[in-house]
N, C-alpha and C positions, 0 to 999 in steps of 0.2 A: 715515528721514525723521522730521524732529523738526516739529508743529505750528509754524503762522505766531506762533500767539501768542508761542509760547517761542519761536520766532527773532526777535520785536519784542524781548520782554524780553532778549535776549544783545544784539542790536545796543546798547539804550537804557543795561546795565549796562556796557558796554565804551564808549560814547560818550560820555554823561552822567556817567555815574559814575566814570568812570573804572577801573572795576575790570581785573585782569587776567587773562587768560586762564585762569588754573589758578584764582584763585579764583573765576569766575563756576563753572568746570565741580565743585568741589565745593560750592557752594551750593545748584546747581539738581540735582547730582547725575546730569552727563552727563558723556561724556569730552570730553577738550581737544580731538581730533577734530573732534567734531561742533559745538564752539564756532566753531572756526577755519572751519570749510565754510559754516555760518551767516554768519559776519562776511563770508567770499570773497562768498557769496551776495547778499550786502547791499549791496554794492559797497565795503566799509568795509576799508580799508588797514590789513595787521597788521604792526605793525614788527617786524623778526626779530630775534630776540636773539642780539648776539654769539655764537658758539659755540667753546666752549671746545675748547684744545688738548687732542687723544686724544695715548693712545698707538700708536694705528694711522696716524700723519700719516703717520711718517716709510714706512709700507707701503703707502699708495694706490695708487702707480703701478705696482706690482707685482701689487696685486688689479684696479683697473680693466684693465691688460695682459692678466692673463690672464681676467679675463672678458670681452671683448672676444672674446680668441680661443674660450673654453670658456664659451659663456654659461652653461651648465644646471650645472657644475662644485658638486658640493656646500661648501658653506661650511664643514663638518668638514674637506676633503679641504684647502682654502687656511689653514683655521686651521694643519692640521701644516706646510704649507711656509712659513708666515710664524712658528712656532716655531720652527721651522729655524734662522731666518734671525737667531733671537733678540727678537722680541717675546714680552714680558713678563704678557701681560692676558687675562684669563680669557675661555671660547668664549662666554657667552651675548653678552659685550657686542660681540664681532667679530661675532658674526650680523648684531646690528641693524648693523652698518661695511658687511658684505657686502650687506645687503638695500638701502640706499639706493642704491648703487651699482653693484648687477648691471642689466644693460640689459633695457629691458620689448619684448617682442614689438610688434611694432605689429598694432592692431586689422586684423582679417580679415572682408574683407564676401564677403556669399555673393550669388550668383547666385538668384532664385527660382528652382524645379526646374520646367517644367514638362513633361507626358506627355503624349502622343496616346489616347483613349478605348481601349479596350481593351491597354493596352501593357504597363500595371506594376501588380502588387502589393505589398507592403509584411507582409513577418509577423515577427512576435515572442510571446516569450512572457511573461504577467506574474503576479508571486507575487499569491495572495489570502489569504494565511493558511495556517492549517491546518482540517480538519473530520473530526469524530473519526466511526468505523464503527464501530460497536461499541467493541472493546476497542481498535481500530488509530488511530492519528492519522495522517491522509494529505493529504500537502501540497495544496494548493487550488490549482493551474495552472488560465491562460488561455490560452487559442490565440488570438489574433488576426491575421486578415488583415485588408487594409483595402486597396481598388480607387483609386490612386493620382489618376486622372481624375476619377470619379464623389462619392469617400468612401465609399463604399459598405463600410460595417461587415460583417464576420463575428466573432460569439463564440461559441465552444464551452470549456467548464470539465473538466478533467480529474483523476484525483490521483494523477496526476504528469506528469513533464514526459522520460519515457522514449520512445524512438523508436518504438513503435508508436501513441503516442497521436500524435508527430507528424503522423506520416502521417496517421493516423485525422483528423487536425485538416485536412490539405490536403484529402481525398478530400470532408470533410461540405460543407469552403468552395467547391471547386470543385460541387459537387451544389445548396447553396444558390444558388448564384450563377444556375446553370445553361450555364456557359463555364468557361473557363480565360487568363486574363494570358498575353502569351508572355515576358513576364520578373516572376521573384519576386523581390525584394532579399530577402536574411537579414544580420542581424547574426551576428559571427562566433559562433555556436552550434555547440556539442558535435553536437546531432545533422544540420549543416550541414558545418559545417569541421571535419577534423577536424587537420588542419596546413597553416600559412601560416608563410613567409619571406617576406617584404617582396612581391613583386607575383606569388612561387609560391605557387599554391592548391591542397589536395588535397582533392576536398571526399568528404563521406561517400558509400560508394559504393551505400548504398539509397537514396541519396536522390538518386544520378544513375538512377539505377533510375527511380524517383519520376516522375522530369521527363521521363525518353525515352518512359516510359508514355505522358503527357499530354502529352509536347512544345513543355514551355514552359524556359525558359534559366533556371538558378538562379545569381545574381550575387548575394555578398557585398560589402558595403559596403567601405567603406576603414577603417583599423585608426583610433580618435578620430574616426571622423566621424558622429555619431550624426545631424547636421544632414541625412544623406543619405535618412534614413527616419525623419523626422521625422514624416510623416504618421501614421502606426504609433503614435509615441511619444506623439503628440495625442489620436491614438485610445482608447490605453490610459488618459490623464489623464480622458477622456473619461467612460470607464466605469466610473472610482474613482467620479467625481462626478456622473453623472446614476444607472446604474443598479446600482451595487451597494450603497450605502448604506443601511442600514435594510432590506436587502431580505429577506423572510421565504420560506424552503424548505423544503421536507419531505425533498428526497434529491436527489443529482446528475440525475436523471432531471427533477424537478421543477424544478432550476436554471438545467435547459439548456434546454427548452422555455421558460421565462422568457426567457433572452437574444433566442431568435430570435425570440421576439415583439417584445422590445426594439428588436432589428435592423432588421424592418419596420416598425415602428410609429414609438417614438419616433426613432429614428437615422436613419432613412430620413424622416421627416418635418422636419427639420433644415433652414437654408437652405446650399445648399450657396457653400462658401467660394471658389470663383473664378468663382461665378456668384447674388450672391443673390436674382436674380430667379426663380428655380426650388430643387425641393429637392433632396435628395440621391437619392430616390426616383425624380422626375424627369430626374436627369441618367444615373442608373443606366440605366434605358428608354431612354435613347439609347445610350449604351455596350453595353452587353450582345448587340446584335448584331455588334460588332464582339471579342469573344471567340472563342477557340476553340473550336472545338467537342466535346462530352466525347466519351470513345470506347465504342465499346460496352460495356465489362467493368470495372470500375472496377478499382484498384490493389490490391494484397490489402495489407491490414495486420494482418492476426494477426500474434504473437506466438508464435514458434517454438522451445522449448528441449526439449533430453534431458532425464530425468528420471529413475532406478532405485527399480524398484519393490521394498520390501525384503522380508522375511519377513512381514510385514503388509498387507493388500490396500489399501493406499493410496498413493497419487504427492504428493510435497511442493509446493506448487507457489505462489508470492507470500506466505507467511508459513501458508497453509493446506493442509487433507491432505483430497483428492479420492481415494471410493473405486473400485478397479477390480477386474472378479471375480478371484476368487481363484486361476485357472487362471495366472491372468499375475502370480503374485510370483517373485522375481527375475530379473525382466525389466529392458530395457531400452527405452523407450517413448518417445512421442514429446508432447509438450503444446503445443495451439494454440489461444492465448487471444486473444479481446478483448475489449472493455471492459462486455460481458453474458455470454457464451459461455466456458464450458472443453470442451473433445475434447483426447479422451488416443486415441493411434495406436500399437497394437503393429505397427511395419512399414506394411502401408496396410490394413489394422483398425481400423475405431472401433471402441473398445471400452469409453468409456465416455462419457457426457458430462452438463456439470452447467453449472446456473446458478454466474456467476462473485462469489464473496465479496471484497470487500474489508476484510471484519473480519480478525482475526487468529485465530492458533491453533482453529480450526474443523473439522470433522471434518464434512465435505460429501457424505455419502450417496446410494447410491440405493439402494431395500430390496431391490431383487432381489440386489444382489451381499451383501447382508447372509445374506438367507433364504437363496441359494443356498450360502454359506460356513455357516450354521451346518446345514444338511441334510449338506453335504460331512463335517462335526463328528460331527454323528448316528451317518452312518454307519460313519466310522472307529470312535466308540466300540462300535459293533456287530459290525464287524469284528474289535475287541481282545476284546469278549466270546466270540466264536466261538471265537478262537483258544486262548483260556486254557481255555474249554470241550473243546476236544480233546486238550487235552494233558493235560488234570486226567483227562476220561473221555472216552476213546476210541469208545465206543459211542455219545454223542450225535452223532456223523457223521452212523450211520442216523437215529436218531431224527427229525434236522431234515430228511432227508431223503424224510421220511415224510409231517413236518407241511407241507414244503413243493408233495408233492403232491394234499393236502387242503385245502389252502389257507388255514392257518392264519398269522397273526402272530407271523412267524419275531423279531421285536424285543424284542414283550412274552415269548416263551418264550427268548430268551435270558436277559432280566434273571431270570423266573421261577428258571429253572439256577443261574443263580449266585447269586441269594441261598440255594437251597435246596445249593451245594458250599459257601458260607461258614456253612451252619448243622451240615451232615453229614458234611463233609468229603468229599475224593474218592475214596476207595477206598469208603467207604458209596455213595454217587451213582453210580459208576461198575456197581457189583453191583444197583443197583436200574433203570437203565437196559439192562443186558443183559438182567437178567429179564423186562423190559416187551418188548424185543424178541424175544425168544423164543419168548414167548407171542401174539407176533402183536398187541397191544394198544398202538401206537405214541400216547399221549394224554400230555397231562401230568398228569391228574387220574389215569391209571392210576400214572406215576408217585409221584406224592406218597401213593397208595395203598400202593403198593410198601415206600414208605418207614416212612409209619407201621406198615405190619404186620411189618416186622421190627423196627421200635422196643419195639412191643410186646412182641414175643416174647422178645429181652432185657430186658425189664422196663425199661427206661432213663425218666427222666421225659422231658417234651415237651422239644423241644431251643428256644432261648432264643438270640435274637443273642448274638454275641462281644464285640458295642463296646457299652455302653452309652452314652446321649448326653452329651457332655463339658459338664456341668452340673453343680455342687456340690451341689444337690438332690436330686439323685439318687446322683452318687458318694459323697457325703460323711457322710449322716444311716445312724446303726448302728439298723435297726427291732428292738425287744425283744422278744421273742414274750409274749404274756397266757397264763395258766392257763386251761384250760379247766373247771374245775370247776365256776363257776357255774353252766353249762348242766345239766353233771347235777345240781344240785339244783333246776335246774327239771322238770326229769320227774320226779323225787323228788315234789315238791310235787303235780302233775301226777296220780300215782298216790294221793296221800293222800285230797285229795280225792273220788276215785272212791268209795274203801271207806266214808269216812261216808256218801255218798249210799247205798251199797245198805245 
């Protein structure tokens, strides 16, 4: 729509002026279009201008024939049969030949829809962006249903638009509402239909689940007829432009508490649209006894997948790695998520369970399966220590056999052992441990006595780790040794003195 002003001005340059059609439209810098609909407007008679002979004359009746019979017939598909036939002239200008003269639909009026109070619901779902968790960028879904009679709004936000938040989306609305619709419209949805041939429908068969739960009829619209759940689609225009604009949140938690205050408040305060002497609030209170009634146990919507647990005590699971003890690596488990909650099931064992992440790549603990895998660690290594201690020296068998009925710290005297077989070797260690046993003196301090006194008695100097630490400061620097003679002529000096004094 062009201003009244500039449609005076077209009428007064095309009357008065005389000017013509194409020049008023680049002067004012509009299309010939919108001059022409101007002047129709005006009541102002445009003379048509001869039209020149195409080259498509002599092919009209063969394109009006067959559009006629093929209206939708693409105008590519008549360009090759009218080359065929030997016209001459390039596809963009036969387009505009076929476009004036393919037949237009005639305009289709609808029926108002209307419902009886409790009868019909209306759901869909609508994008809102995306909103980043952390590292993860997770698409921003709306669930909306929306009470066909009343308007009575439901919003819940999800991220994503997968069949457990479906569900999760029916079960919150049906809870909000406190009823059940006995019929829901869906548009044809993935998690609704999941195959249609013209009036065959197979629809998703959790979601016949869904319905026989609550015992309400789940009816798909018609394939192009969005006019059928229009309500729904009002709804969601709705909610672009009153509540989610500018709207400020700290996390899906905080955005959804949001909505449903929206839902009571502003949405519900609304005048409602086939009654505005009341609001939508008001006519909800009337409807809402005429709902179903919920059933005891609501629907289950977790989230059910396998999952193998690998050499590493953790289950993969939505982009992140939940840990499980350690007893269940390479297992095969069970994960049952919803949109707070993870439980991991080995068979019908819970055996772990964690707040649910929606960042990525996260590594979702609990400390006991950490503490309990690295005591499991401990003791292996103490276990490897024993074992290399028996087979080095035979005689520490009794020995811990000893300490362990004195009640000693069989850990710390492993590691004691084996630092004292990496410094003396094991046929030394093995002769100083029979002799402590023999003499009845089962200690480690008897030991390490053992040891030094036969160090001794070969004269051997103090024994010295093997490995120095992999350091250039230490490896690398050659230390010189000093003379020592300065010290003797300190006692030299030392004595001199004495004999002047007497």
């Amino acid at each position: 729509m062009i201003p009244k002003e500039r449609e005076a001005e077209i009428v007064r340059l095309y009357h008065a002026e005389k000017w013509k059609i194409g020049t008023i439209a680049a002067q004012l810098g509009i299309h010939h279009g919108t001059v022409r609909r101007a002047l129709a407007r005006a009541g102002v008679g445009v003379v048509a201008r001869a039209s020149r002979a195409s080259m498509a004359d002599p092919y009209l009746p063969l394109i009006v024939e067959t559009l006629e019979q093929y209206p939708k017939l693409p105008a590519s598909r008549l360009y090759a049969m009218v080359r065929a036939r030997g016209y001459p002239g390039g596809p963009d200008h036969f387009r505009r030949v076929v476009a004036r003269h393919r037949p237009r639909p005639a305009a289709e009026a609808y029926l108002r829809l209307c419902t009886l109070p409790g009868e019909q619901a209306q759901v869909d779902w609508a994008h809102f962006g995306t909103l980043m968790v952390g590292q993860a960028k997770r698409q921003l879904m709306a669930f909306v249903m929306v009470l066909s009679w009343s308007r009575m709004v439901f919003l819940r936000f999800y991220l994503d638009a997968r069949m457990p938040s479906f569900l999760h989306g029916h079960v919150s609305a049906f809870d909000f509402w406190g009823g059940i619709p006995r019929v829901l419209l869906y548009d044809n949805l993935k998690s609704a239909v999941l195959e249609r041939k013209g009036d065959a429908i197979r629809f998703h068969p959790t979601l016949l689940e869904l319905a026989a739960h609550y015992r309400y009829e789940p009816r798909p619209v018609a394939v192009a007829r969005g006019n059928e759940k229009g309500r729904v689609e009002r709804a969601i225009r709705y909610i672009r432009t009153s509540f989610f604009p500018a709207r400020e949140y700290s996390d899906l938690d905080d955005l959804n508490r949001q909505a449903l205050d929206w839902c009571r408040d502003t949405a519900g305060a609304r005048r409602c649209p086939d009654d505005e002497t009341r609001s939508v609030a008001e006519a909800f209170a009337e409807e809402k006894p005429r709902l179903l009634e919920l059933p005891e146990n609501p629907f289950e919507t977790d989230e059910r997948v396998e999952a193998v647990v690998g050499k590493t005590p953790y289950v993969r699971f939505d982009l992140n790695d939940y840990s499980v003890p350690a007893t269940r690596i390479r297992r095969t488990v069970t994960v049952v998520a919803n949109v707070t909650r993870v439980r991991i099931f080995d068979a019908l064992e819970l055996v772990a369970e964690h707040a649910r992440s929606w960042d990525r790549r996260q590594q979702i603990e609990d400390p006991a399966h950490i503490e309990a895998l690295a005591e499991q660690k401990r003791q292996a290594r103490e276990h490897r220590g024993l074992d290399r201690l028996y087979h080095a020296a035979p005689s520490s068998r009794e020995l811990f056999k000893a300490l362990a009925r004195q009640g000693q710290n069989l850990g710390g005297a492993t590691v004691t052992l084996l630092r004292q077989l990496e410094l003396v070797g094991a046929a030394e260690l093995e002769a100083a441990l029979a002799e402590v046993i023999q003499h009845g003196t089962p200690h480690l301090a008897a030991v390490h006595h053992v040891l030094e006194r036969r160090r001794y008695e070969r004269g051997n100097p103090p024994p010295v780790g093997r490995h120095l630490p992999p350091d250039d400061r230490v490896q690398g620097p050659v230390v010189t040794p000093h003379s020592l003679s300065d010290y003797d002529q300190i006692g030299r000096d030392d004595d001199d003195d004495h004999n002047d004094e007497q």
